[in-house]
PDB file as gemmi writes it, atoms N, CA and C in Angstrom:
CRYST1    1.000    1.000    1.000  90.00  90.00  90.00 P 1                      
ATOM      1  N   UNK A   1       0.834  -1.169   0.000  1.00  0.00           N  
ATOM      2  CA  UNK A   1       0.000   0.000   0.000  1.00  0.00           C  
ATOM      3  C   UNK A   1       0.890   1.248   0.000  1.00  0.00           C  
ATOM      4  N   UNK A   2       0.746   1.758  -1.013  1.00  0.00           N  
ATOM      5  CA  UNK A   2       1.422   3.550  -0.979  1.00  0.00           C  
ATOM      6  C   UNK A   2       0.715   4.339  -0.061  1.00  0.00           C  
ATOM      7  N   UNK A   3       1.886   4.947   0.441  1.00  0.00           N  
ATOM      8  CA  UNK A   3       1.678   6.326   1.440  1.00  0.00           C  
ATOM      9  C   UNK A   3       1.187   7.650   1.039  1.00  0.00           C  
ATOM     10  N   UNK A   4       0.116   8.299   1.491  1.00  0.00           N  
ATOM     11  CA  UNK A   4      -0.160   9.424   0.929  1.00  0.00           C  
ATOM     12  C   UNK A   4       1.024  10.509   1.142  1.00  0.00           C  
ATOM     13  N   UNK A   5       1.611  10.037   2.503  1.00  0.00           N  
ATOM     14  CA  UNK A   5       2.771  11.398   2.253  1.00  0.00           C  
ATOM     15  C   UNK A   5       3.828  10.786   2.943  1.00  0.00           C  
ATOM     16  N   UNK A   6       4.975  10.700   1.713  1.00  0.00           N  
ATOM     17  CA  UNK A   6       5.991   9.867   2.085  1.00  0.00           C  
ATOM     18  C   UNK A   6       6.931  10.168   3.389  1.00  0.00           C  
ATOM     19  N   UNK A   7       7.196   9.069   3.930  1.00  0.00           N  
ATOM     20  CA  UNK A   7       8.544   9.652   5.132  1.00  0.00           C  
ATOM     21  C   UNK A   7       9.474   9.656   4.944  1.00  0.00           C  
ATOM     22  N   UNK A   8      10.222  10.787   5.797  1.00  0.00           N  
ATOM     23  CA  UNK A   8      11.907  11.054   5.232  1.00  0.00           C  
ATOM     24  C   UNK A   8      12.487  10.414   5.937  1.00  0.00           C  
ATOM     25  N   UNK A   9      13.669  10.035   5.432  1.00  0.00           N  
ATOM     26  CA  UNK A   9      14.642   9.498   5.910  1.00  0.00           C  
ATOM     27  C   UNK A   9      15.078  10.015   7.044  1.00  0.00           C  
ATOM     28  N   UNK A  10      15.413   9.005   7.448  1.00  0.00           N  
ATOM     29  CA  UNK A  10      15.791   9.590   9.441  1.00  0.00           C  
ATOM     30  C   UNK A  10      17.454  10.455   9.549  1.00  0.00           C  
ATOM     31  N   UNK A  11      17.016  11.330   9.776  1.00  0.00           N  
ATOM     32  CA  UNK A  11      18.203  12.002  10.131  1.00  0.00           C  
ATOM     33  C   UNK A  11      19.370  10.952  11.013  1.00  0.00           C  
ATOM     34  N   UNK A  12      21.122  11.421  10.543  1.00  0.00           N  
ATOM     35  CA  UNK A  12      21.955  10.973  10.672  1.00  0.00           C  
ATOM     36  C   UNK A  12      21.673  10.889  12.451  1.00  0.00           C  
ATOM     37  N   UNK A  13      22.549   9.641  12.994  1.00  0.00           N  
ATOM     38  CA  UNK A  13      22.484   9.812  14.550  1.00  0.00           C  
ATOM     39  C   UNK A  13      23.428   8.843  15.260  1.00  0.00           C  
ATOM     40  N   UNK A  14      24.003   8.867  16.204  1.00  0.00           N  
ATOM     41  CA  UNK A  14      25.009   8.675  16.645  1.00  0.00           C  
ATOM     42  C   UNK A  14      24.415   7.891  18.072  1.00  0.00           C  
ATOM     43  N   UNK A  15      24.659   6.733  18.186  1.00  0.00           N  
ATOM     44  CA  UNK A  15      24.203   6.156  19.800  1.00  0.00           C  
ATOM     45  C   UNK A  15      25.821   6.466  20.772  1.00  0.00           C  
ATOM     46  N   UNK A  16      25.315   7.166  21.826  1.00  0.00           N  
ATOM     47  CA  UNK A  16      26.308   7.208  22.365  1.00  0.00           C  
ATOM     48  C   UNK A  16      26.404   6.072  23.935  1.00  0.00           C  
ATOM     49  N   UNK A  17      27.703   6.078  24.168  1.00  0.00           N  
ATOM     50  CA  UNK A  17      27.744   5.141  25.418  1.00  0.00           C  
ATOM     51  C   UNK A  17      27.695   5.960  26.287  1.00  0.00           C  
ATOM     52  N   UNK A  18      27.830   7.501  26.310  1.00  0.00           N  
ATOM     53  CA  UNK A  18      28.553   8.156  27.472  1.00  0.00           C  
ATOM     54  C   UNK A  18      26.913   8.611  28.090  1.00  0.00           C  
ATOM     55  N   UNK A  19      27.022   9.083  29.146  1.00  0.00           N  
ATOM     56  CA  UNK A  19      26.274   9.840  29.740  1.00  0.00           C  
ATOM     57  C   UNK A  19      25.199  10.834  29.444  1.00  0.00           C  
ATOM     58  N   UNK A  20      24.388  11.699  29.769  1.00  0.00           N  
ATOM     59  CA  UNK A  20      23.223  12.686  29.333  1.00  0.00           C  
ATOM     60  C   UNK A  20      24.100  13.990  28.904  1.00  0.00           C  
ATOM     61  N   UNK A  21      24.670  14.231  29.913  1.00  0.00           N  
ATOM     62  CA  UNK A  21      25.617  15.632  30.125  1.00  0.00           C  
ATOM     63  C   UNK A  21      26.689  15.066  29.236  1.00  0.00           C  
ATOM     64  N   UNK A  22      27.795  14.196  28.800  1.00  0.00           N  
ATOM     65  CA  UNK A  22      28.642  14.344  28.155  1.00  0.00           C  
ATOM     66  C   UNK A  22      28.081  14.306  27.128  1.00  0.00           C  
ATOM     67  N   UNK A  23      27.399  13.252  26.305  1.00  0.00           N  
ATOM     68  CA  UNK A  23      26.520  13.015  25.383  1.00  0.00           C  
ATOM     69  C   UNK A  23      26.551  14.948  24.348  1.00  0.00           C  
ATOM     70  N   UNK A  24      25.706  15.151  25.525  1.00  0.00           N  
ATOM     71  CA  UNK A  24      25.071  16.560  24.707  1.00  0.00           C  
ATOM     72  C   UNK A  24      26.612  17.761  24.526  1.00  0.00           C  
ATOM     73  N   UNK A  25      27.231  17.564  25.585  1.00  0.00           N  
ATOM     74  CA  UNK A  25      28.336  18.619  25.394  1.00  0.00           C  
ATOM     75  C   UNK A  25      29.152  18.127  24.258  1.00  0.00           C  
ATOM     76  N   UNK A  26      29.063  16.626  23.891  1.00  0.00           N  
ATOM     77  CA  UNK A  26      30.617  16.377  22.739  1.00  0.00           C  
ATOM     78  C   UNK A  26      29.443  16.532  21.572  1.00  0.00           C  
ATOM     79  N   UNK A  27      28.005  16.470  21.661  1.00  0.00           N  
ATOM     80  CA  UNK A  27      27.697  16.582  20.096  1.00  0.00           C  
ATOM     81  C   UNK A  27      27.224  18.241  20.139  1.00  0.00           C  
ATOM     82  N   UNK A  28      27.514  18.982  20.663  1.00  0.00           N  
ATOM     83  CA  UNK A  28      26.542  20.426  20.711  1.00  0.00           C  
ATOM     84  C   UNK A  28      25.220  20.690  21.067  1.00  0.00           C  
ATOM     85  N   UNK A  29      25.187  21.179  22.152  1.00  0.00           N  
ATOM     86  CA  UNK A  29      23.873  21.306  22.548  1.00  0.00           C  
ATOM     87  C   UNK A  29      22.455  21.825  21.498  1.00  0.00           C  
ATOM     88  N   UNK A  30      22.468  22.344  21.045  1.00  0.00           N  
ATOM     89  CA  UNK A  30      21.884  23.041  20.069  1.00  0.00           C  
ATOM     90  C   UNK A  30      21.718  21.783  19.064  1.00  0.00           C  
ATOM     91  N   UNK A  31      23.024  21.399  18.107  1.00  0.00           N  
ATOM     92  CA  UNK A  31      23.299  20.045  17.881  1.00  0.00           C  
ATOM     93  C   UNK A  31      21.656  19.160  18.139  1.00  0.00           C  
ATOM     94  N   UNK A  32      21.763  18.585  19.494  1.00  0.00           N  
ATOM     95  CA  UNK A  32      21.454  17.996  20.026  1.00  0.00           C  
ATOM     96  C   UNK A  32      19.719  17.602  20.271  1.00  0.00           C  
ATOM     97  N   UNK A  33      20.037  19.046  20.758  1.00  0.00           N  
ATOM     98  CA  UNK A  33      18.680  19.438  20.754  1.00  0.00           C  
ATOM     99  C   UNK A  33      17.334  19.861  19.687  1.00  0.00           C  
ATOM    100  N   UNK A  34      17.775  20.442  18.363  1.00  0.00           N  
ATOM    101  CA  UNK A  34      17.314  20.437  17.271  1.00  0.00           C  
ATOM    102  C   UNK A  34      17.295  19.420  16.211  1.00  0.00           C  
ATOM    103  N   UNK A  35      18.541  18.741  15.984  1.00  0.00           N  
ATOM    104  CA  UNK A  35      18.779  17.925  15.238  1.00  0.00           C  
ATOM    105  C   UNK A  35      18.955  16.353  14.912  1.00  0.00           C  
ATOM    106  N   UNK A  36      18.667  16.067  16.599  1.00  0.00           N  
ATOM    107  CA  UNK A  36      18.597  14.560  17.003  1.00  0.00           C  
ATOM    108  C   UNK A  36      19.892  14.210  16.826  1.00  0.00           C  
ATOM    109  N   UNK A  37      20.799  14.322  17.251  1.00  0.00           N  
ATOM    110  CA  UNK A  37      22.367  13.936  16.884  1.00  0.00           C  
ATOM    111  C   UNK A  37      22.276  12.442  17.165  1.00  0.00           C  
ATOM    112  N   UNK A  38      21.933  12.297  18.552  1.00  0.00           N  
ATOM    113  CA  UNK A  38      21.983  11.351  19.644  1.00  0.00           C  
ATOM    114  C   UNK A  38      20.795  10.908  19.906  1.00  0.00           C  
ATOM    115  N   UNK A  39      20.982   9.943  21.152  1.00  0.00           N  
ATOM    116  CA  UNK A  39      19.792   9.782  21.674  1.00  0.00           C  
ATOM    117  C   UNK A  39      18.998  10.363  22.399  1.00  0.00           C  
ATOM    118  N   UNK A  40      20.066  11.490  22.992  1.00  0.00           N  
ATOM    119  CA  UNK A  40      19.776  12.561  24.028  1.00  0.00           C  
ATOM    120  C   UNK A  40      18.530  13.587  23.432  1.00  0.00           C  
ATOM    121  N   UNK A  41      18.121  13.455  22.160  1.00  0.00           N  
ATOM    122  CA  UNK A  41      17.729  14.723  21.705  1.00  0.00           C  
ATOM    123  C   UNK A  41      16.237  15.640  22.301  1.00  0.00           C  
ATOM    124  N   UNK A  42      15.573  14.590  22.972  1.00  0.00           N  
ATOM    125  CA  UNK A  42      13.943  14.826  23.538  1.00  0.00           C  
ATOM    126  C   UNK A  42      14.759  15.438  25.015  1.00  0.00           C  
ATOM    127  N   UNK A  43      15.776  15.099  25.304  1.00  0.00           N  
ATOM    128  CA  UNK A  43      16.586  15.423  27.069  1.00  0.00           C  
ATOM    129  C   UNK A  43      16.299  16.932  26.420  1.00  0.00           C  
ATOM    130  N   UNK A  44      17.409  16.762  25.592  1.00  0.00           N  
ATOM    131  CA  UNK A  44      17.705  18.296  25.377  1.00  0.00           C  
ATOM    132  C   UNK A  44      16.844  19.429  24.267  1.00  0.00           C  
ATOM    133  N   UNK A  45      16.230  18.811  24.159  1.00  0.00           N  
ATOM    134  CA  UNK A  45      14.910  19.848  24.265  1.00  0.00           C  
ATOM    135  C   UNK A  45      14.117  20.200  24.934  1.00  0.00           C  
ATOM    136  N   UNK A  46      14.217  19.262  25.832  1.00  0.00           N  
ATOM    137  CA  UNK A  46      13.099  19.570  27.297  1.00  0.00           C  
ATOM    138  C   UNK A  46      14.018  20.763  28.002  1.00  0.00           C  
ATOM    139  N   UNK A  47      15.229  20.591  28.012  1.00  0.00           N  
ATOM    140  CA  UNK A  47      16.045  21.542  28.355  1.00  0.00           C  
ATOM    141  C   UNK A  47      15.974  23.016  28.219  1.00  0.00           C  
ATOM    142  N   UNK A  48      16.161  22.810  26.647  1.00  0.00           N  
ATOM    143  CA  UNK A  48      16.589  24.029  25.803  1.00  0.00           C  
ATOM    144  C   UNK A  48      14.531  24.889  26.129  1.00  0.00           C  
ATOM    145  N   UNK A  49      13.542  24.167  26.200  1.00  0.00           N  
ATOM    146  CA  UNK A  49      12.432  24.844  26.066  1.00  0.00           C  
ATOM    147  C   UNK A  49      11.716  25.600  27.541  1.00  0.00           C  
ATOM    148  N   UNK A  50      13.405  25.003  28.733  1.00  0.00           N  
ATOM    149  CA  UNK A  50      13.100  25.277  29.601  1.00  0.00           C  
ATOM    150  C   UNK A  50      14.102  26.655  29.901  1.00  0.00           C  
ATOM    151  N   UNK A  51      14.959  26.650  29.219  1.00  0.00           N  
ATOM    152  CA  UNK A  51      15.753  27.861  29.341  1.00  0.00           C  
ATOM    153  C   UNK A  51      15.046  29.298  28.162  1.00  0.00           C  
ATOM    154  N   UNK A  52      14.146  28.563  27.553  1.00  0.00           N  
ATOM    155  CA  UNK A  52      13.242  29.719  26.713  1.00  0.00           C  
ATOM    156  C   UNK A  52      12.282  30.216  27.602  1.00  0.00           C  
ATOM    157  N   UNK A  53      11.950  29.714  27.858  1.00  0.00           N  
ATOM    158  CA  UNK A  53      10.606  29.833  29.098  1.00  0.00           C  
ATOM    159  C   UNK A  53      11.130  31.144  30.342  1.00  0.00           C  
ATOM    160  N   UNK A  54      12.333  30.747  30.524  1.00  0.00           N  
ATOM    161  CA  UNK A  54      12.354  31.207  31.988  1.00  0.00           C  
ATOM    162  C   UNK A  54      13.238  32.506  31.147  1.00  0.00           C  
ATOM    163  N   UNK A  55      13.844  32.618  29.803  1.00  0.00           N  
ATOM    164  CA  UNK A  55      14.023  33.802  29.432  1.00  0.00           C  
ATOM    165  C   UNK A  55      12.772  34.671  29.234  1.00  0.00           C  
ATOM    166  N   UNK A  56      11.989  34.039  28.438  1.00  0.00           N  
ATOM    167  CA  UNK A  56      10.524  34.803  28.562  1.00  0.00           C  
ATOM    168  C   UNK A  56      10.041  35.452  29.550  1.00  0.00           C  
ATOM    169  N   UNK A  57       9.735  34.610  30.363  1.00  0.00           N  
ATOM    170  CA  UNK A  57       9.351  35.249  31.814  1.00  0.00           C  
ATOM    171  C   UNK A  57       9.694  36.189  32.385  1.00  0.00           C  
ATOM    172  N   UNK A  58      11.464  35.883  32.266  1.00  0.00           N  
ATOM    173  CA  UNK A  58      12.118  37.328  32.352  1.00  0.00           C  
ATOM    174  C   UNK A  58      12.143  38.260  31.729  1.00  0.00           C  
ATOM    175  N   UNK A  59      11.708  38.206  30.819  1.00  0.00           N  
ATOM    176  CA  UNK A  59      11.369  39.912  30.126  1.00  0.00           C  
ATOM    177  C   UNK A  59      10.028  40.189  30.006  1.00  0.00           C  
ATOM    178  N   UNK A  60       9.242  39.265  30.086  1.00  0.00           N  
ATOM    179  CA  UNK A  60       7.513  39.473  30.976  1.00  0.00           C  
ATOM    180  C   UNK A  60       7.195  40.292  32.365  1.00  0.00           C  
ATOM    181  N   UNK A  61       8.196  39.870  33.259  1.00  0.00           N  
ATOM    182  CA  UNK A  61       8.527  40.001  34.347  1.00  0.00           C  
ATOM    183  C   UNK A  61       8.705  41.195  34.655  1.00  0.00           C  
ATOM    184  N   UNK A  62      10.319  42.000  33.319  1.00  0.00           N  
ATOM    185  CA  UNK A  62      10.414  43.220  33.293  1.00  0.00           C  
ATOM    186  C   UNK A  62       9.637  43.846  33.100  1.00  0.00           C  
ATOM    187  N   UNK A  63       8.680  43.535  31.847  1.00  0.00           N  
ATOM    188  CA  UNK A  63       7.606  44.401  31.111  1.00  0.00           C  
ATOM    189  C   UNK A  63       6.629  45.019  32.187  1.00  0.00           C  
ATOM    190  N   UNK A  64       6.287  44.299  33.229  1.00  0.00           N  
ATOM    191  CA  UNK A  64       5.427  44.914  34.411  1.00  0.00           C  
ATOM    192  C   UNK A  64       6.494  45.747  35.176  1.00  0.00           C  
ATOM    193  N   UNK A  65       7.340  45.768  35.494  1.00  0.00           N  
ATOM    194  CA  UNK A  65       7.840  46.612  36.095  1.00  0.00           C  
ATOM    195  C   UNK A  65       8.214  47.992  35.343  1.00  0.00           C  
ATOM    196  N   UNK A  66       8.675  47.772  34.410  1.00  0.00           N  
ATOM    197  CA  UNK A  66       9.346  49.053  32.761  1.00  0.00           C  
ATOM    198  C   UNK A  66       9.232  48.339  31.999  1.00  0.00           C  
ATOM    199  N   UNK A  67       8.230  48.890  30.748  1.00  0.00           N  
ATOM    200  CA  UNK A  67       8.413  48.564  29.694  1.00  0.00           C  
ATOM    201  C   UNK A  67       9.422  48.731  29.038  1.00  0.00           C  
ATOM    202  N   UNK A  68      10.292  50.187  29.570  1.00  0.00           N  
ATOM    203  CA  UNK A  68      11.540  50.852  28.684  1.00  0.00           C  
ATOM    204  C   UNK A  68      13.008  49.505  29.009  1.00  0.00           C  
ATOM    205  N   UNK A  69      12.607  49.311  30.403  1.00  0.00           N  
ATOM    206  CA  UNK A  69      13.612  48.322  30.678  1.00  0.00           C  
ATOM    207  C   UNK A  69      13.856  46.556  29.648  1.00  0.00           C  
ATOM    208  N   UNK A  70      12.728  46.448  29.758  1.00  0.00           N  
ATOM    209  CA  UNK A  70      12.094  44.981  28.908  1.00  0.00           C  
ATOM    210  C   UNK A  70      12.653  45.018  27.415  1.00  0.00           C  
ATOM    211  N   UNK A  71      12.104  46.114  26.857  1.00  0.00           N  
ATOM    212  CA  UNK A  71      12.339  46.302  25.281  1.00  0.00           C  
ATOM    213  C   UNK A  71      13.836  46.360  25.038  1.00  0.00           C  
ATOM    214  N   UNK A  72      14.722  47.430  26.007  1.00  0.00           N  
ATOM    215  CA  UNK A  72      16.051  46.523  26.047  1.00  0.00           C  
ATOM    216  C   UNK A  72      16.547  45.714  26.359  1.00  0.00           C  
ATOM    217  N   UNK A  73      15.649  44.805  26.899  1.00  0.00           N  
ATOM    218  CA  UNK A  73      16.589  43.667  27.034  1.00  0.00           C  
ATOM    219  C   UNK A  73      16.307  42.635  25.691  1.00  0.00           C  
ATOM    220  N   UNK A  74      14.923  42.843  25.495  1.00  0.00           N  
ATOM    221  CA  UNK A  74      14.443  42.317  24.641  1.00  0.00           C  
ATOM    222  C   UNK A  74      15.878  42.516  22.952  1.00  0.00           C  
ATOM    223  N   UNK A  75      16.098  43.955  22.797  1.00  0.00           N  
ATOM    224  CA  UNK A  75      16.866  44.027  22.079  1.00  0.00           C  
ATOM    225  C   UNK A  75      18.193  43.808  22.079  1.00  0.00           C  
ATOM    226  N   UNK A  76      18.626  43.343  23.464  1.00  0.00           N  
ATOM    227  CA  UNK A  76      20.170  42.654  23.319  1.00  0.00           C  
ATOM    228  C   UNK A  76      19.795  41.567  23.047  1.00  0.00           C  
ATOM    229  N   UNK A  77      19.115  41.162  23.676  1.00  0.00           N  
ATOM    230  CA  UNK A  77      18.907  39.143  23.548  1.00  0.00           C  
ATOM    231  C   UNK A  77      18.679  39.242  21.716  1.00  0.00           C  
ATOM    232  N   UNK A  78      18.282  40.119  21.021  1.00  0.00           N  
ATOM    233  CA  UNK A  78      18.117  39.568  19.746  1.00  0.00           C  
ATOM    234  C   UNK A  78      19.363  40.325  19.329  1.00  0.00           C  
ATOM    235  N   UNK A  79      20.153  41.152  19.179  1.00  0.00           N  
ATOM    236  CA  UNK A  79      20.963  41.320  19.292  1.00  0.00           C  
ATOM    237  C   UNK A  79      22.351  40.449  19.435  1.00  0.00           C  
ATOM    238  N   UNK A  80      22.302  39.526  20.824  1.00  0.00           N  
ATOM    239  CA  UNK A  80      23.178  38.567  20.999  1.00  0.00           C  
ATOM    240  C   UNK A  80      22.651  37.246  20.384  1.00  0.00           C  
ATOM    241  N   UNK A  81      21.837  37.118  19.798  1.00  0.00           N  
ATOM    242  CA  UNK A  81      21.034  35.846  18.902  1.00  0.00           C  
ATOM    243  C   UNK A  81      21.953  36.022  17.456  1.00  0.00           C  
ATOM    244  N   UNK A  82      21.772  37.294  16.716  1.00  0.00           N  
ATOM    245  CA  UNK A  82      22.391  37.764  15.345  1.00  0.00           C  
ATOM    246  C   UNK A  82      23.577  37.598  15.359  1.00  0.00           C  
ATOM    247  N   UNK A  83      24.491  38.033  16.200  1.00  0.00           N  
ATOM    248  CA  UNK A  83      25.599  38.041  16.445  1.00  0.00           C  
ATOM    249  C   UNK A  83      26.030  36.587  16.313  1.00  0.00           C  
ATOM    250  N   UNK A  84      25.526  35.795  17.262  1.00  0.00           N  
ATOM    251  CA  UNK A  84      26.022  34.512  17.664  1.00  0.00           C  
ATOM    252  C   UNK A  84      25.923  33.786  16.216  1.00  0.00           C  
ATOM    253  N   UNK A  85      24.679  33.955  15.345  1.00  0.00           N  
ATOM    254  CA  UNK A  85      24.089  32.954  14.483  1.00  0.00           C  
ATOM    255  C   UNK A  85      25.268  33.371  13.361  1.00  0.00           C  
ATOM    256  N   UNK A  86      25.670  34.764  12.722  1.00  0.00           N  
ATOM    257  CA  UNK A  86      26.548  35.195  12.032  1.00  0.00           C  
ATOM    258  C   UNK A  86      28.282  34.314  12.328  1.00  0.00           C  
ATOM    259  N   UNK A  87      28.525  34.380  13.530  1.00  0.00           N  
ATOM    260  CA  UNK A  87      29.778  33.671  14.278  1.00  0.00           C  
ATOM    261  C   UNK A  87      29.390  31.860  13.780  1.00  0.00           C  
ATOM    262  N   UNK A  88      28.650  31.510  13.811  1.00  0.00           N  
ATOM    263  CA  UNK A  88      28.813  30.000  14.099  1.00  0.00           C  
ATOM    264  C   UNK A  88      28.571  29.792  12.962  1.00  0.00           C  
ATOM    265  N   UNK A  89      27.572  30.462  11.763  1.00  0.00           N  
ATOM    266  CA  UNK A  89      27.363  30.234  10.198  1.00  0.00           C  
ATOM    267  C   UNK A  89      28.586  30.438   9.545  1.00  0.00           C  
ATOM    268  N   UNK A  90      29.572  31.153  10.238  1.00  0.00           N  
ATOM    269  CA  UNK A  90      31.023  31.762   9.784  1.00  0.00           C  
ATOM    270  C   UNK A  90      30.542  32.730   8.038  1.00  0.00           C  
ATOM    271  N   UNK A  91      29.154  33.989   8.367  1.00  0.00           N  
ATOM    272  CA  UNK A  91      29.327  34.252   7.812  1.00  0.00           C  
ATOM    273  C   UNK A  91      30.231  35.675   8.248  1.00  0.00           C  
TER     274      UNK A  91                                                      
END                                                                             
């Protein structure tokens, strides 16, 4: 029986022997967490969606106190996002 919508091929992946924490630090967290390197990859997204969260909050957080305060922070964090993504794309 044909599939109405075919599946892709499983992304490349690596079983590791080592640990949660080494695991994710020798393949890149980010790595890891987006791309399924490992097996670790559901760890480290639970991770990574928990360090979004609690950045959010924190500039939620600000927003009730200063908005003027929030919006800058808001604009370094994207700021240090551009920066970073330019550095690691090596453009």
């Amino acid at each position: 029986m044909n599939e109405r919508i075919p599946r892709r091929e499983a992304p490349d992946f690596r079983d590791s022997e080592d640990g949660l924490i080494s695991s994710i630090v020798e393949d890149g967290f980010l790595n890891v967490a987006l791309d399924d390197a490992n097996q670790y990859g559901p760890h480290a997204m639970i991770i990574f969606l928990g360090f979004a969260s609690v950045l959010t909050g924190s500039i939620l957080g600000l927003a009730m106190i200063d908005p003027l305060i929030s919006a800058g922070a808001s604009i370094l964090l994207v700021g240090a996002l551009l920066i970073a993504k330019f550095r690691f794309s090596g453009r």
